[in-house]
PDB file of N, CA, C and O in Angstrom, chain B, residues numbered from 101:
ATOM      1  N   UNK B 101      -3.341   9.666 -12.136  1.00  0.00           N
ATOM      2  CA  UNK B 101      -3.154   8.905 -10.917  1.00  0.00           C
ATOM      3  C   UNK B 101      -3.908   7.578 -11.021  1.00  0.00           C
ATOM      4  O   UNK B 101      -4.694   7.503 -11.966  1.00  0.00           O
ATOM      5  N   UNK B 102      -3.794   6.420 -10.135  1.00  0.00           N
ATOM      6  CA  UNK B 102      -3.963   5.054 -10.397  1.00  0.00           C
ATOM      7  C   UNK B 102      -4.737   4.991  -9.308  1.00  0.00           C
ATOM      8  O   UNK B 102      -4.370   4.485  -8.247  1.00  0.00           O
ATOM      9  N   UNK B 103      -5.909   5.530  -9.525  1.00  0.00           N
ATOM     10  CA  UNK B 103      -7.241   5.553  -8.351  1.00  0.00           C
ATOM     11  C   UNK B 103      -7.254   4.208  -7.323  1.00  0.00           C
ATOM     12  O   UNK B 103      -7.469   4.231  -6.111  1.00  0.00           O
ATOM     13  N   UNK B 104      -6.882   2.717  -8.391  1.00  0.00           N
ATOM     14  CA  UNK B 104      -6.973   1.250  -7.828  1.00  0.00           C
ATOM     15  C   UNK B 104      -5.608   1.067  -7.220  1.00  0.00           C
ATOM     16  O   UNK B 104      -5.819   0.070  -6.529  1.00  0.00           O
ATOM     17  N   UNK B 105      -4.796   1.270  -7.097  1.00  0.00           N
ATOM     18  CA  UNK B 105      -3.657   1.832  -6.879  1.00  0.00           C
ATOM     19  C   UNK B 105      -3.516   2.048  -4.942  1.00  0.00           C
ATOM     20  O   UNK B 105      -3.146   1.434  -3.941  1.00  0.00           O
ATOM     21  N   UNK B 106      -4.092   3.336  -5.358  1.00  0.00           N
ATOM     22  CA  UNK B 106      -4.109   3.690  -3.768  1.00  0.00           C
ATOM     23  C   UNK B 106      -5.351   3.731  -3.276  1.00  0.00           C
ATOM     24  O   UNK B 106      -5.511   4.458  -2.295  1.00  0.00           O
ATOM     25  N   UNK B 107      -6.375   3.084  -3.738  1.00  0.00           N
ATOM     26  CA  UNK B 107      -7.486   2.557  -3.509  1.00  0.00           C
ATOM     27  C   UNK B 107      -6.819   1.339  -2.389  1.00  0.00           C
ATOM     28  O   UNK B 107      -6.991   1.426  -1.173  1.00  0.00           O
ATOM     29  N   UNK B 108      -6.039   0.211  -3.051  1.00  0.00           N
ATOM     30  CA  UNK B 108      -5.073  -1.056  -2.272  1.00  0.00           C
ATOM     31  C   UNK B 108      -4.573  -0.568  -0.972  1.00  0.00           C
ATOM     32  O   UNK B 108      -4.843  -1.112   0.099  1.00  0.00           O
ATOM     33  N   UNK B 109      -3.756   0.586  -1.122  1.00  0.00           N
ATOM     34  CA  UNK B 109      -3.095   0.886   0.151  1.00  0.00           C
ATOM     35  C   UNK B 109      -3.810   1.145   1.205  1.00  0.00           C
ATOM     36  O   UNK B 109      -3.709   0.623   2.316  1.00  0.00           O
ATOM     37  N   UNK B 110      -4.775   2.220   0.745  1.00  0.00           N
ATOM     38  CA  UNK B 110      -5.755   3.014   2.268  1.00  0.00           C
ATOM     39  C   UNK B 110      -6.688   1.970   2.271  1.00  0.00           C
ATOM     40  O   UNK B 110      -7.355   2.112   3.296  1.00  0.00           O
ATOM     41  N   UNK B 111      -7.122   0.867   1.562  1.00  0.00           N
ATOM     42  CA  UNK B 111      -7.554  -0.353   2.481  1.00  0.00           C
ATOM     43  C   UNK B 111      -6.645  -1.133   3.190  1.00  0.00           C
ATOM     44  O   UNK B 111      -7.033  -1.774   4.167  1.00  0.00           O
ATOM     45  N   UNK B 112      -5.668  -1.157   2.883  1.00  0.00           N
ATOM     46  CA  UNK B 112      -4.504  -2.070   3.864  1.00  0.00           C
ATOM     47  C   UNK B 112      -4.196  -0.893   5.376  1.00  0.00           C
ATOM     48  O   UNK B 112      -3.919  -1.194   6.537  1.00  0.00           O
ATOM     49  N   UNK B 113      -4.380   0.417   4.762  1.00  0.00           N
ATOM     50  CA  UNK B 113      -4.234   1.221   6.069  1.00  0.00           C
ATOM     51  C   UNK B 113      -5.487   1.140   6.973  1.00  0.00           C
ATOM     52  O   UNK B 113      -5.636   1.523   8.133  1.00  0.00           O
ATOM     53  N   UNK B 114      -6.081   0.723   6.385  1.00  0.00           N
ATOM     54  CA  UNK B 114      -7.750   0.835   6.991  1.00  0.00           C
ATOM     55  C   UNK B 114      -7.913  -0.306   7.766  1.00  0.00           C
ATOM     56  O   UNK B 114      -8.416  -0.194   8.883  1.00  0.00           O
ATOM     57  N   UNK B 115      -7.502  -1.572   7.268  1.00  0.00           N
ATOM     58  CA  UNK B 115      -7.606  -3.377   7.803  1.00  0.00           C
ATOM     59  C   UNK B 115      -6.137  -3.102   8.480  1.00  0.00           C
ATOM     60  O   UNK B 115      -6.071  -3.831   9.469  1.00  0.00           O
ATOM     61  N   UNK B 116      -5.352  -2.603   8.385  1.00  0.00           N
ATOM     62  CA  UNK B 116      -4.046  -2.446   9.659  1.00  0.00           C
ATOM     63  C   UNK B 116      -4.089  -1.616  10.977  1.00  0.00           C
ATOM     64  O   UNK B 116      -3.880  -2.082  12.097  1.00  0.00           O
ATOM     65  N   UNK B 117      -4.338  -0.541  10.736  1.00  0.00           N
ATOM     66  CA  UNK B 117      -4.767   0.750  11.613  1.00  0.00           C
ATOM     67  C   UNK B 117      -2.944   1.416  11.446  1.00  0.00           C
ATOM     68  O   UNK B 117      -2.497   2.368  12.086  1.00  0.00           O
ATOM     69  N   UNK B 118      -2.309   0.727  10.592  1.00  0.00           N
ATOM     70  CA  UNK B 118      -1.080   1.470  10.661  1.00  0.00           C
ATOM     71  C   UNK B 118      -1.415   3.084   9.877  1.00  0.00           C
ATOM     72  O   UNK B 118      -2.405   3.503   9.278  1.00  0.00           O
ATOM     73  N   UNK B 119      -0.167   3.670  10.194  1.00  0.00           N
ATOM     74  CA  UNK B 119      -0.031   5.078   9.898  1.00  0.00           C
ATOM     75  C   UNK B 119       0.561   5.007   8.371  1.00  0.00           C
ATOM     76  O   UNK B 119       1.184   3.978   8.106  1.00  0.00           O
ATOM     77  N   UNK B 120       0.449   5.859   7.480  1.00  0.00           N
ATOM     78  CA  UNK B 120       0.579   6.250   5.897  1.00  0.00           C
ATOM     79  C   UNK B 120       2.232   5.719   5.986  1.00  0.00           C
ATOM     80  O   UNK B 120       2.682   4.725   5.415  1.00  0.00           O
ATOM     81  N   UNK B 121       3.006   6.691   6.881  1.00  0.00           N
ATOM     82  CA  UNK B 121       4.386   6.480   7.241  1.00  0.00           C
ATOM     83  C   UNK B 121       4.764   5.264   7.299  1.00  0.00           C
ATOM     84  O   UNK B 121       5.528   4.815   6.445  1.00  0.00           O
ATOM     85  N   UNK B 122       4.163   4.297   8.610  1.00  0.00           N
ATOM     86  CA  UNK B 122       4.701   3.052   8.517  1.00  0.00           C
ATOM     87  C   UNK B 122       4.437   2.047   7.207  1.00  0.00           C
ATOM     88  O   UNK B 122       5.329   1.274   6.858  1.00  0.00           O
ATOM     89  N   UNK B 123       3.087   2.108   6.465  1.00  0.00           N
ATOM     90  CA  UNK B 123       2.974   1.732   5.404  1.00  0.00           C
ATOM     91  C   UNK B 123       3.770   1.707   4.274  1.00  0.00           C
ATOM     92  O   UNK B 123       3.877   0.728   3.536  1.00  0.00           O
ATOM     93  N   UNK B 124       4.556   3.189   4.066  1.00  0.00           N
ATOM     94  CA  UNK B 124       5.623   3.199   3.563  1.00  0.00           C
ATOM     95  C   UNK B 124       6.632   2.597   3.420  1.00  0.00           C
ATOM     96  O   UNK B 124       7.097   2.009   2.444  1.00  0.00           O
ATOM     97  N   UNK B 125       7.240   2.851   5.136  1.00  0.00           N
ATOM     98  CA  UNK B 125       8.177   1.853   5.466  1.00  0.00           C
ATOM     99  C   UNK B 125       8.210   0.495   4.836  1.00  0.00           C
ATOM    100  O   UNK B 125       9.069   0.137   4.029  1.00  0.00           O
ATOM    101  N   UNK B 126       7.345  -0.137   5.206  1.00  0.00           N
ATOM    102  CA  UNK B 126       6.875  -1.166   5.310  1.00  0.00           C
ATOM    103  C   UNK B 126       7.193  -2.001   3.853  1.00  0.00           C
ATOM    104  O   UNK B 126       7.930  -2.980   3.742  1.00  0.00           O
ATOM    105  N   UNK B 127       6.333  -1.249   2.646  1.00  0.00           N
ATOM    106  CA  UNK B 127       6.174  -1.834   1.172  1.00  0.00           C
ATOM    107  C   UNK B 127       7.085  -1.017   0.744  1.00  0.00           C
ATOM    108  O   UNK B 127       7.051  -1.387  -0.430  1.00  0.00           O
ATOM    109  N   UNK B 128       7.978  -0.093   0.757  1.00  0.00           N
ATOM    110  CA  UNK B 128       9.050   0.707  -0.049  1.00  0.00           C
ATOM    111  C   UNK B 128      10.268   1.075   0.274  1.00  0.00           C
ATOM    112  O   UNK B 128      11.233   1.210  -0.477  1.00  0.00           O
ATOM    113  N   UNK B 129      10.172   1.304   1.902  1.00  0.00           N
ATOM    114  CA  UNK B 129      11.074   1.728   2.843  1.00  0.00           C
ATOM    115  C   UNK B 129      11.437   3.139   2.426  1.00  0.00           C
ATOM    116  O   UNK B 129      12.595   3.520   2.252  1.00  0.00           O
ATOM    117  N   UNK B 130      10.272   3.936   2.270  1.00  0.00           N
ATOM    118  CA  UNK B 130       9.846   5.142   1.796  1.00  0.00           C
ATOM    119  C   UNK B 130       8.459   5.563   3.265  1.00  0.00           C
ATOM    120  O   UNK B 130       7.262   5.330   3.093  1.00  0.00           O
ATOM    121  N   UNK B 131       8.828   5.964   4.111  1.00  0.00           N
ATOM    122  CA  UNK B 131       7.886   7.114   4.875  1.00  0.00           C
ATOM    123  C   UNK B 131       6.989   8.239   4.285  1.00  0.00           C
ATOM    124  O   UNK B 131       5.995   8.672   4.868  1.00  0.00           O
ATOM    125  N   UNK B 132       7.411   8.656   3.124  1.00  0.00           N
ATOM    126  CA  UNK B 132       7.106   9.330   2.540  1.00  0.00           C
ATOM    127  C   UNK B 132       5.911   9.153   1.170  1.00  0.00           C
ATOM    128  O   UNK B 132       5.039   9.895   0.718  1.00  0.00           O
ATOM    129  N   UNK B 133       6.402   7.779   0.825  1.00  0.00           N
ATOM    130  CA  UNK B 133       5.144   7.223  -0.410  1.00  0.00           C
ATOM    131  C   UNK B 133       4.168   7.388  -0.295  1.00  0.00           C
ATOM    132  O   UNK B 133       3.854   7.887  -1.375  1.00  0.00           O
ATOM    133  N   UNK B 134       3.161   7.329   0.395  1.00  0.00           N
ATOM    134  CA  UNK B 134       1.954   7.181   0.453  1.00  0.00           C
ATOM    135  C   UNK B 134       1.377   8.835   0.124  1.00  0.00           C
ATOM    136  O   UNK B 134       0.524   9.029  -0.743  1.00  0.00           O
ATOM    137  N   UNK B 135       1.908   9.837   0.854  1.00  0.00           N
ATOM    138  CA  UNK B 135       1.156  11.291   0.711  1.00  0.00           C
ATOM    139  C   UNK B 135       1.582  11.593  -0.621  1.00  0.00           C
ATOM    140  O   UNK B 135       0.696  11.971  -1.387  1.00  0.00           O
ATOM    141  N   UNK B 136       3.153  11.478  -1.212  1.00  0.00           N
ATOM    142  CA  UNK B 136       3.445  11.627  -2.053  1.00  0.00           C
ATOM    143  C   UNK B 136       2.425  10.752  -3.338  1.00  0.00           C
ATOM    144  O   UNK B 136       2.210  11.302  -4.418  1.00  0.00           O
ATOM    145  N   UNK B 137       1.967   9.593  -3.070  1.00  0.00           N
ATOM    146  CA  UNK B 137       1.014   9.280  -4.034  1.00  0.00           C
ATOM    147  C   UNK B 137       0.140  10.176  -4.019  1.00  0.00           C
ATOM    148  O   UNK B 137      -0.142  10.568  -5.152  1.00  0.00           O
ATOM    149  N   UNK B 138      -0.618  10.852  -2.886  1.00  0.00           N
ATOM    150  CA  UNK B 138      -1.700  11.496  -2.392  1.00  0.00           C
ATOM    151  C   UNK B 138      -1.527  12.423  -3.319  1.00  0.00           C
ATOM    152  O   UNK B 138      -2.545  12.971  -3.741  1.00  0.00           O
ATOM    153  N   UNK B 139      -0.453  12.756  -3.764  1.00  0.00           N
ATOM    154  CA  UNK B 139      -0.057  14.653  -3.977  1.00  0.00           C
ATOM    155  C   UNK B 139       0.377  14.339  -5.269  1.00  0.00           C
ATOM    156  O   UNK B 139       1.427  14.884  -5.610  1.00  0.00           O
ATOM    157  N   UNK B 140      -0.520  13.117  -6.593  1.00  0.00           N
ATOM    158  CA  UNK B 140      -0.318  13.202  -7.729  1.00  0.00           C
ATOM    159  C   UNK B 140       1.360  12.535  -8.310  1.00  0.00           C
ATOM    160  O   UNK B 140       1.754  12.356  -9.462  1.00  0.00           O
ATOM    161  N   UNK B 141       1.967  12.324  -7.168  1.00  0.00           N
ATOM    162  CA  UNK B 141       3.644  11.597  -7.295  1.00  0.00           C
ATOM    163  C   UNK B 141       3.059  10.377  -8.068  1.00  0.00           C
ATOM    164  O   UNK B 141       1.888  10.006  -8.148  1.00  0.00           O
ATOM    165  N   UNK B 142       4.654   9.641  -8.838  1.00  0.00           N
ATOM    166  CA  UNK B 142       3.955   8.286  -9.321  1.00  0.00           C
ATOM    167  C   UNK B 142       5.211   7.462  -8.969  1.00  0.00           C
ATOM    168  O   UNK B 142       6.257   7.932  -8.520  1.00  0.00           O
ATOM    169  N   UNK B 143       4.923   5.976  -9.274  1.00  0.00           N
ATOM    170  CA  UNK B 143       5.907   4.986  -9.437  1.00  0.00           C
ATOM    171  C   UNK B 143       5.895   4.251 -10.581  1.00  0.00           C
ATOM    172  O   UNK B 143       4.817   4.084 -11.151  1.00  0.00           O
ATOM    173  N   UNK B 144       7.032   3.714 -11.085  1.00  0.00           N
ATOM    174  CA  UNK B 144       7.549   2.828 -11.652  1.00  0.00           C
ATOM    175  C   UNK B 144       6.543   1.446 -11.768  1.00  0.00           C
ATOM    176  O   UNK B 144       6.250   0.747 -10.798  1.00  0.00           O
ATOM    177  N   UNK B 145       6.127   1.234 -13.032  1.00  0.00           N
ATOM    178  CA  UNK B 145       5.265   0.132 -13.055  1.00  0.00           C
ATOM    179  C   UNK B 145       5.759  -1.132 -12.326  1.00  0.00           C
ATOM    180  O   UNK B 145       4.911  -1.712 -11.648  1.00  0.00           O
ATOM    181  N   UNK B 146       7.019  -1.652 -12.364  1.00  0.00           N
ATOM    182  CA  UNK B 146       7.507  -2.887 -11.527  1.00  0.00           C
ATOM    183  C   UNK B 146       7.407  -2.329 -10.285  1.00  0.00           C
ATOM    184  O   UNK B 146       6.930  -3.112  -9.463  1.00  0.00           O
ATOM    185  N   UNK B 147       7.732  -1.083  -9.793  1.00  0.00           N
ATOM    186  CA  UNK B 147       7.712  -0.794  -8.125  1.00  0.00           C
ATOM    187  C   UNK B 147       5.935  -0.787  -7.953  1.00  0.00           C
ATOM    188  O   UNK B 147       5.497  -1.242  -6.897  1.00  0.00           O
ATOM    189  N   UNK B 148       5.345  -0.482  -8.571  1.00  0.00           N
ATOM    190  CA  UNK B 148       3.484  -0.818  -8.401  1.00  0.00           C
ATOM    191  C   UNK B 148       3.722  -1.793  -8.163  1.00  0.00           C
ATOM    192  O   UNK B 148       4.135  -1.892  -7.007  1.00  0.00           O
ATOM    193  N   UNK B 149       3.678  -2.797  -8.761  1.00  0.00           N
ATOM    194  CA  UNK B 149       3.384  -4.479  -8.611  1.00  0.00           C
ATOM    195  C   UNK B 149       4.384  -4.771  -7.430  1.00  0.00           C
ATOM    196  O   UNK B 149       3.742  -5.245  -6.493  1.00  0.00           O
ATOM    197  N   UNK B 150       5.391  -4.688  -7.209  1.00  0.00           N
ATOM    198  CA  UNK B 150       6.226  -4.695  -5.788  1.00  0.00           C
ATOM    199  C   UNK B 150       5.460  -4.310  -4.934  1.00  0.00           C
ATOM    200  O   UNK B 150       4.966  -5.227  -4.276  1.00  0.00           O
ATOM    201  N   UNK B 151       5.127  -3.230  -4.647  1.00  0.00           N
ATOM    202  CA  UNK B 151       4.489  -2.731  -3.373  1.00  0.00           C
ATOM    203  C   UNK B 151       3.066  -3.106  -3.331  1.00  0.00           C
ATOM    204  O   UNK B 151       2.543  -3.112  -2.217  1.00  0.00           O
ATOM    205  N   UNK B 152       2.310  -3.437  -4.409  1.00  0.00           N
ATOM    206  CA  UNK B 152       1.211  -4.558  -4.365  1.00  0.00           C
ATOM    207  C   UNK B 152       1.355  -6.130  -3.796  1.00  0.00           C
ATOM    208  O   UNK B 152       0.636  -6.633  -2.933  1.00  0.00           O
ATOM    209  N   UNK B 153       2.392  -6.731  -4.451  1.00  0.00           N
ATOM    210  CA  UNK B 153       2.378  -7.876  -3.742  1.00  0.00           C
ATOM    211  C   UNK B 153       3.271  -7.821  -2.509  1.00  0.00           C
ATOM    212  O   UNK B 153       3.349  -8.879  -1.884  1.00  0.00           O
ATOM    213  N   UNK B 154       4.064  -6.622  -1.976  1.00  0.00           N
ATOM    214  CA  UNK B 154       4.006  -6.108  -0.440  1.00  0.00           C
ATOM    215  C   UNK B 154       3.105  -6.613   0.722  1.00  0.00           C
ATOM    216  O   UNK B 154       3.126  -7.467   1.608  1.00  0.00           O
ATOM    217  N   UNK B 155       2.066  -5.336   0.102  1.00  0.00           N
ATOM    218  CA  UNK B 155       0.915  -5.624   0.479  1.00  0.00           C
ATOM    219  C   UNK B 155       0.210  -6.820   0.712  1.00  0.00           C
ATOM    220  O   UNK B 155      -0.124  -7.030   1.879  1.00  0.00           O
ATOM    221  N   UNK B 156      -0.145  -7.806  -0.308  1.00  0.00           N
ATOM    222  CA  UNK B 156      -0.578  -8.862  -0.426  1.00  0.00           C
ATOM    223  C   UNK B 156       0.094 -10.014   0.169  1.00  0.00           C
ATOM    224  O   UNK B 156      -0.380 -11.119   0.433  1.00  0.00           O
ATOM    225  N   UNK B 157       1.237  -9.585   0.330  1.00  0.00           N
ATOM    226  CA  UNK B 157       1.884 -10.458   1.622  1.00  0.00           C
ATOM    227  C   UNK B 157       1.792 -10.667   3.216  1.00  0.00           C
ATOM    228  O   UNK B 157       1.792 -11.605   4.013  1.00  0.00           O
ATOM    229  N   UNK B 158       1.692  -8.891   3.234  1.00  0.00           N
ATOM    230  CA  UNK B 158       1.581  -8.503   4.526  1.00  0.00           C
ATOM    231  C   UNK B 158       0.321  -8.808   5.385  1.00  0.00           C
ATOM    232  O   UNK B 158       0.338  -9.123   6.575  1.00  0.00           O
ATOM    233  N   UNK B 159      -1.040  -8.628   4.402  1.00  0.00           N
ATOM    234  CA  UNK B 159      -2.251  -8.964   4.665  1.00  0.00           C
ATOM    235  C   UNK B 159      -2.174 -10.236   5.433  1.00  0.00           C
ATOM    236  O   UNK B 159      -2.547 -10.476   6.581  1.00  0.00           O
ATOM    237  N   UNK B 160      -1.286 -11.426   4.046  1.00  0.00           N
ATOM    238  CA  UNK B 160      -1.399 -12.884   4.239  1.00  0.00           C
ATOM    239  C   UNK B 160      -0.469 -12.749   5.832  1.00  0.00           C
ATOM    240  O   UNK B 160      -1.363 -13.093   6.605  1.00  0.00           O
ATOM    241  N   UNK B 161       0.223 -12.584   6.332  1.00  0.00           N
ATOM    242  CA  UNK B 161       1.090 -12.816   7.281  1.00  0.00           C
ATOM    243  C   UNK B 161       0.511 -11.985   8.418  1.00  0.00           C
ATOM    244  O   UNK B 161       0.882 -12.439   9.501  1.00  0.00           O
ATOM    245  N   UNK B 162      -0.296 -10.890   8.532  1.00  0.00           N
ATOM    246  CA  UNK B 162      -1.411 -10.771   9.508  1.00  0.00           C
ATOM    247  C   UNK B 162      -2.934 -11.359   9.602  1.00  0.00           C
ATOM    248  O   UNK B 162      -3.919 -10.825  10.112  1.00  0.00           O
ATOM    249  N   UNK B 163      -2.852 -12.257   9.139  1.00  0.00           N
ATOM    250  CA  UNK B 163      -3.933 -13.005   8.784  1.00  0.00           C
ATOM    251  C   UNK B 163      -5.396 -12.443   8.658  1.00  0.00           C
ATOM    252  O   UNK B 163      -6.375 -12.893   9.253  1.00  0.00           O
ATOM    253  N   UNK B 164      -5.378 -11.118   7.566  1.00  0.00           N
ATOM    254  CA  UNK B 164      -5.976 -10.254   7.121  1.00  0.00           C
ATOM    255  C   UNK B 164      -6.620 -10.868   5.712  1.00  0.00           C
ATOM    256  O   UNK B 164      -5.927 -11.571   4.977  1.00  0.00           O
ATOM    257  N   UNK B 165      -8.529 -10.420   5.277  1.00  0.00           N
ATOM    258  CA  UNK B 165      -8.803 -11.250   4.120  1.00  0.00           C
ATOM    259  C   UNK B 165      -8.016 -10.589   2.984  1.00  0.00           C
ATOM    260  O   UNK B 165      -7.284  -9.603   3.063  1.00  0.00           O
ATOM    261  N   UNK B 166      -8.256 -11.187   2.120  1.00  0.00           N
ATOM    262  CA  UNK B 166      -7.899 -10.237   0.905  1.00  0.00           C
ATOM    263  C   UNK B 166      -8.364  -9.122   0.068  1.00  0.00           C
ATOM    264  O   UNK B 166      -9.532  -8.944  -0.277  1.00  0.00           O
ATOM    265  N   UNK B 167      -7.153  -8.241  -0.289  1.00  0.00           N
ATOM    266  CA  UNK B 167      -7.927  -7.058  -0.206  1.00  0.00           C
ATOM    267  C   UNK B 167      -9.294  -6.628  -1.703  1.00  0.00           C
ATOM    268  O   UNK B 167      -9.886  -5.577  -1.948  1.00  0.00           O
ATOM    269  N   UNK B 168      -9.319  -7.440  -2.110  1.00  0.00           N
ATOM    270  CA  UNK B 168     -10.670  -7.887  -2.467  1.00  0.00           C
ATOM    271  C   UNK B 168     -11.699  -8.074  -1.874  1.00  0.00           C
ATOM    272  O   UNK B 168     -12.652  -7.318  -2.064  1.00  0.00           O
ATOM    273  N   UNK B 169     -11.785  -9.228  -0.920  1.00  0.00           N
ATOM    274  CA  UNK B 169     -12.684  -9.923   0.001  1.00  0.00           C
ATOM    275  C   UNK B 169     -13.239  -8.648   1.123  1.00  0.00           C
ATOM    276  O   UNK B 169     -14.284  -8.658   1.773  1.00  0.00           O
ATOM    277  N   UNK B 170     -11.937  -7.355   1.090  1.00  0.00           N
ATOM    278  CA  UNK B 170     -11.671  -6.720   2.298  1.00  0.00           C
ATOM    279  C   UNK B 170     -13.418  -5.633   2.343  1.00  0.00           C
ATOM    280  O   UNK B 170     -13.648  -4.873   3.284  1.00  0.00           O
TER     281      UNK B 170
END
């Protein structure tokens, strides 16, 4: 599993207060991604970097720091 990975997400869930589900939605249009990462599931190295710079969008457009800075 990609510890930094979903390390990214449950800080974006953490600086959002959104739910695992909508997160899903959100970077995959998958409800389901996030537990399924939880539960050892994987993705596709281009769908990582997709749903990373998802993320890194979404931050920028809630005018959230970066999830570095976070």
């Amino acid at each position: 599993m990609d510890h930094a990975f979903l390390d990214a997400i449950d800080s974006f869930i953490a600086a959002t207060g959104l739910s695992e589900h909508r997160v899903g939605i959100i970077v995959a249009g998958n409800g389901r991604l996030v537990p399924r990462l939880r539960n050892g599931g994987r993705v596709w190295p281009d769908t990582k970097w997709r749903i990373l710079e998802k993320l890194r969008a979404e931050r920028e457009r809630r005018n959230l720091p970066p999830e570095d800075a976070a």
